[in-house]
N, C-alpha and C positions, 0 to 999 in steps of 0.2 A: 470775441472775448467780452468787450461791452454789451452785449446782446444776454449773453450766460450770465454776466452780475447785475445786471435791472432785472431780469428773471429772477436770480436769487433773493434780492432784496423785495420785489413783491411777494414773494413766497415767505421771506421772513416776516413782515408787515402783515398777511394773510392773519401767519398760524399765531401772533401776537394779540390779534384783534378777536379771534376766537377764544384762545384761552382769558383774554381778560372779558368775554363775555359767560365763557363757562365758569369762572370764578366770582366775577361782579354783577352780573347780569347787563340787561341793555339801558343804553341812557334814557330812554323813554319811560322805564318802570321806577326811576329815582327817586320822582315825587311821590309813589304811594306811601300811604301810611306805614308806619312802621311794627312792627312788633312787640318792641319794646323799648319806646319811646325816651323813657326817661333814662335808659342805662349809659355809664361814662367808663370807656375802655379806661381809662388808668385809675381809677376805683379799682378795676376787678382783682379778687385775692383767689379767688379756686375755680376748676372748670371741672365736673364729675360729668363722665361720657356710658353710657349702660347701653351696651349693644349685645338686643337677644344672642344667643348662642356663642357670644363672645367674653362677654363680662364688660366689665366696669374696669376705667381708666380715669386717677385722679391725680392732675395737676393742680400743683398751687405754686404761690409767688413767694419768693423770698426773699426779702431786702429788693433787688430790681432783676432778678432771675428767678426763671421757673424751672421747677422739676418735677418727675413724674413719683411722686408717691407713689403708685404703686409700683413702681420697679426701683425699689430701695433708694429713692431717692436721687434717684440720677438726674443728671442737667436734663432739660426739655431742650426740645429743639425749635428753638424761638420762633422761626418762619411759619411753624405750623401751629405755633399757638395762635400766634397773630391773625394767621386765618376765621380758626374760631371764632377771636374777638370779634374781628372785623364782620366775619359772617353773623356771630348773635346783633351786634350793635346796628347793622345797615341792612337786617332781614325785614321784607316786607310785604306786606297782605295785599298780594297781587290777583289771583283769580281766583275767586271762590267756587271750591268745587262743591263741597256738600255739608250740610247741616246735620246727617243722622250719626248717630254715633255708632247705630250697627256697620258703617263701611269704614270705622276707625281700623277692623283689623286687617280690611283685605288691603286697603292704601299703607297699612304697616305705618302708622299715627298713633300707633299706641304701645303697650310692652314687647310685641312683636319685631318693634324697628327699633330704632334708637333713640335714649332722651337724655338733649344734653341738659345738664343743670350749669349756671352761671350764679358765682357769689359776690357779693361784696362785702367784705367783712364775715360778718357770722351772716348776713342779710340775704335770700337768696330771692335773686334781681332777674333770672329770666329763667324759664324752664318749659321747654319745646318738643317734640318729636320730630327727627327728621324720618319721612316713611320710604318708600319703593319710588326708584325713578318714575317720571312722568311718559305719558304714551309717544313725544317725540325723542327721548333719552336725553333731553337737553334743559330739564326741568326735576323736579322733585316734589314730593307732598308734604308739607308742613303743616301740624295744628300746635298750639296752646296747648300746656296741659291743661287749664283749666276750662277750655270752650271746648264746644263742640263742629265749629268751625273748621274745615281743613281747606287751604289755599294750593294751590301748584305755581311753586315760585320756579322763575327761571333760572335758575343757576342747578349746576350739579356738584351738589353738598355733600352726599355719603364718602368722597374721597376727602372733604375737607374735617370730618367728623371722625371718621375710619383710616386715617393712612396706615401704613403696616407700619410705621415706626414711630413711637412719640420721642425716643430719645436722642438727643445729640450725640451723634456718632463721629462727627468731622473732630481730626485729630488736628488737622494744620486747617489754614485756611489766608491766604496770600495769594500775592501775585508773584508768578513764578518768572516773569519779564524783571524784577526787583533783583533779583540775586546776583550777588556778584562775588560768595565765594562759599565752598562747602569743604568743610573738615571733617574728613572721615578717621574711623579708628577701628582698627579691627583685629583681634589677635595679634597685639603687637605693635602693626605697623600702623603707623600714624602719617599722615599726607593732607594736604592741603590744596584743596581745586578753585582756579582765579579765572575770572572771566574779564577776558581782556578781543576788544574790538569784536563779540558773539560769538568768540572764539575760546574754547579751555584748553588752558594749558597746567603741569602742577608743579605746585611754587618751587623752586629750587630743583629742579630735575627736566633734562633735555629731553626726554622721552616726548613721542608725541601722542595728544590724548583722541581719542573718539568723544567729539564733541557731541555729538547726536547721541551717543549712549546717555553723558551724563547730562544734558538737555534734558531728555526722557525723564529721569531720575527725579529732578528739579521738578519737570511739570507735574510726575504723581506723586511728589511729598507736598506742592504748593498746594493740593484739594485729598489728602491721604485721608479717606476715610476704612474705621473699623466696621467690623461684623459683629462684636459684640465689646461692651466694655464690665468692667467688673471696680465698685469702689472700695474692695478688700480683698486685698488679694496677698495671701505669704510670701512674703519677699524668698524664702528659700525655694518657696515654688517657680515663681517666675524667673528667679535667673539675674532680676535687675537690680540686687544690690552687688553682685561683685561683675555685670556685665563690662567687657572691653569690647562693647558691636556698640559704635554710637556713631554720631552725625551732627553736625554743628553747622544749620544754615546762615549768612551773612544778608540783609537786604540791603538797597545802596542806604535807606535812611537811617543807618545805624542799629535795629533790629534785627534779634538773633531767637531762630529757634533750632531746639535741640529737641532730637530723637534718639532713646536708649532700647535696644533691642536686647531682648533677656532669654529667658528658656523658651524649645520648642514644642506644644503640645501637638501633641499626633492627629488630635480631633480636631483643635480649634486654630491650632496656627501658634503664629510667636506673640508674646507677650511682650508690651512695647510701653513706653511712658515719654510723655512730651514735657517739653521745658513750664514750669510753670503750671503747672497742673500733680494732681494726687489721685485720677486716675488711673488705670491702666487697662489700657485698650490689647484688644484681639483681633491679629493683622492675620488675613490668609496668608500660609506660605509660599503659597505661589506671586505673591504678591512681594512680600520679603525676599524671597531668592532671588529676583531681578536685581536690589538692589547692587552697588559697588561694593565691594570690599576689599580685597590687596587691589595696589597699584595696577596689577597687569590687568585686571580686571577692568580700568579705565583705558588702558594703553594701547593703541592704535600700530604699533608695531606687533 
């Protein structure tokens, strides 16, 4: 058994040390020159991303959050801006591949690939082409827009530039170890679920519960994320202003979040709102139907 977990943990150690070399590069490339030398991450106010055959994606900051302009304005999803930043602010001019500007289109360093633009203010502070992987797949081609210079930096950047989703889609986000009580409500019946010795039982009622059901429950509301969210949505559509489907999580340190389950759309799923937000997220229904609902639906008898 000690054999299987020092294996495990070199294996996790591994795949750790890779990915912060596919995202940061190696520590031996830190000292080169930078790109763009003078740029300060908490300066920046807009990031505009222009990817051939895809279009243009633009985030900006607003008061201390980002959102994606172009998709009406919705939250960003702050880990992957960060990247950006991080990637415009600590990119650097590592191997010089070529001075011509005729192999700007095959290396895709020019409208072909992608150019991210960085602002500050109205000011704009750095403006790049990320092109076509490099020939070990563990690198990428970058130029200036303004040189004719294109480097092959080591990191692999088009997934830091291109993720398939710039929006925050995380509806909860806790530790589902925290919990120590969930109030359900549904059609009526109303009950209350205690976590007593990692054991549930529900409040006032001798029945005994399927702890591992509502364990389950816990751990995919603690990281519930949507498929899509929507920031207007007709309340007579979705169902959530006269909903009785809700859920009221307890954490031990006195924090409470609340989920309201509304109408069911046939294409997209249930239409859902969390405590504390003006949102309203789109949950698959396959995903909603696990949850609990009457009593017997927890109950182990």
């Amino acid at each position: 058994m000690k054999r299987k977990n020092i294996i495990l943990v070199i294996i996790f150690v591994v795949l750790g040390v890779i990915g912060y070399v596919l995202t940061r590069g190696l520590p031996w490339q830190q000292g080169k020159p930078r790109f763009f030398p003078k740029i300060e991450a908490d300066s920046l106010t807009q990031i505009v991303i222009n990817t051939f055959g895809t279009g243009e994606v633009r985030l900006e900051k607003e008061d201390s959050r980002w959102v994606v302009l172009s998709a009406e304005n919705t939250p960003a999803n702050q880990d992957r801006v960060d990247d950006v930043i991080r990637t415009t602010v600590e990119l650097t001019r590592e191997d010089l591949i070529s001075t011509n500007p005729e192999k700007h289109v095959n290396l895709k360093v020019d409208g072909s690939g992608t150019r991210v633009m960085v602002y500050q203010g109205e000011s704009l502070a750095a403006d790049y082409y990320i092109g076509q992987v490099g020939p070990d797949f563990y690198s990428t081609y970058v130029r200036k827009e303004d040189e004719e210079q294109v480097y092959l930096v080591y990191r692999v950047l088009t997934s830091v530039v291109n993720p398939l989703e710039w929006r925050d889609l995380a509806v909860f986000d806790f530790n589902s170890n925290d919990v120590i009580t969930v109030g359900v409500e549904y059609e009526g019946q109303v009950y209350k679920l205690e976590k007593k010795d990692d054991m549930w039982i529900i409040s006032g009622d001798v029945r005994k519960v399927d702890s591992s059901k509502v364990q389950d429950f816990v751990y995919r509301l603690a990281s519930l994320t949507a498929d899509d969210l929507k920031m207007d949505v007709d309340a007579g559509k979705s169902g959530l202003d006269i909903s009785n489907w809700r859920y009221a999580v307890t954490l031990s340190n006195g924090m409470i979040y609340e989920l309201v389950i509304g109408s069911k759309d046939e294409e997209v799923g249930f239409y859902v709102l969390s405590s504390g937000s003006a949102i309203t997220y789109l949950i698959p229904a396959s995903t909603i139907d696990e949850f609990p609902k009457g009593v017997d639906t927890v109950s182990a008898d």
